[in-house]
C-alpha positions in Angstrom: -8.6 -10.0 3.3 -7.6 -7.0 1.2 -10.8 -6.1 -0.2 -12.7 -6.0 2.8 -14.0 -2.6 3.9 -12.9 -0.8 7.4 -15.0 0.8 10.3 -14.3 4.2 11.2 -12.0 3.0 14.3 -10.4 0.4 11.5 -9.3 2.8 9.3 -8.5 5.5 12.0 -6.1 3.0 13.0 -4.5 1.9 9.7 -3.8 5.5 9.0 -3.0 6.7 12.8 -6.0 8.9 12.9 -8.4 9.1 15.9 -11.8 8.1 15.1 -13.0 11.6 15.3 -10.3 12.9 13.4 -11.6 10.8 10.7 -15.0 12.0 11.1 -14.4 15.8 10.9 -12.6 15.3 8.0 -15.2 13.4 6.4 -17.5 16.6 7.3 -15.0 19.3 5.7 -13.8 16.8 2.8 -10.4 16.6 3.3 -10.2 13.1 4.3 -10.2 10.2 2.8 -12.9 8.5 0.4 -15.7 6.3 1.8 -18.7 4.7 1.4 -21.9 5.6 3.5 -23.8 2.4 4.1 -26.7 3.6 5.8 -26.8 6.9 8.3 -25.1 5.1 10.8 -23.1 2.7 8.6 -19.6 4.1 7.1 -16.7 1.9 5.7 -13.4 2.6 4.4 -11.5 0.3 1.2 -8.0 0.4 2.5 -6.8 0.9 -0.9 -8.9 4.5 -0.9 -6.9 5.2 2.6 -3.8 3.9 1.1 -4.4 6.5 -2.4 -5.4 9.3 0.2 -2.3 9.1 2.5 -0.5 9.2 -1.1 -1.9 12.3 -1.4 -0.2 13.7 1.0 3.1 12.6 0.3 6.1 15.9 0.9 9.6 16.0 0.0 10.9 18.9 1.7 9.2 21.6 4.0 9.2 23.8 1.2 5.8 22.1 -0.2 4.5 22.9 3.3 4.6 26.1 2.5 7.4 26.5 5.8 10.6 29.0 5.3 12.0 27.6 8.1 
């Protein structure tokens, strides 16, 4: 269903992320939104991960900030 919320591995996954990719990110803020259940408990809406890989949509290197 589309509304149902991810695991860390779930969303990792949907977004090609490693599990601890996803929760670095989640300590330095750069990552996707989610939603802390309890302190073991965190979930992902796949439409924040969908909005978040949005995000970081390029069209050219330039945006990179390469001069390659």
């Amino acid at each position: 269903m589309e509304h149902d919320l991810l695991s860390t591995h779930q969303a990792g996954k949907f977004l090609g992320l490693s599990r601890r990719t996803l929760e670095k990110k989640r300590i330095d803020g750069s990552g996707p939104e989610y939603f802390r259940i309890s302190s073991r408990c965190v979930r992902y809406a796949p439409e924040d991960l969908r909005e978040w890989l949005n995000s970081l949509k390029k069209q050219n290197t330039y945006e990179l900030g390469e001069t390659t």
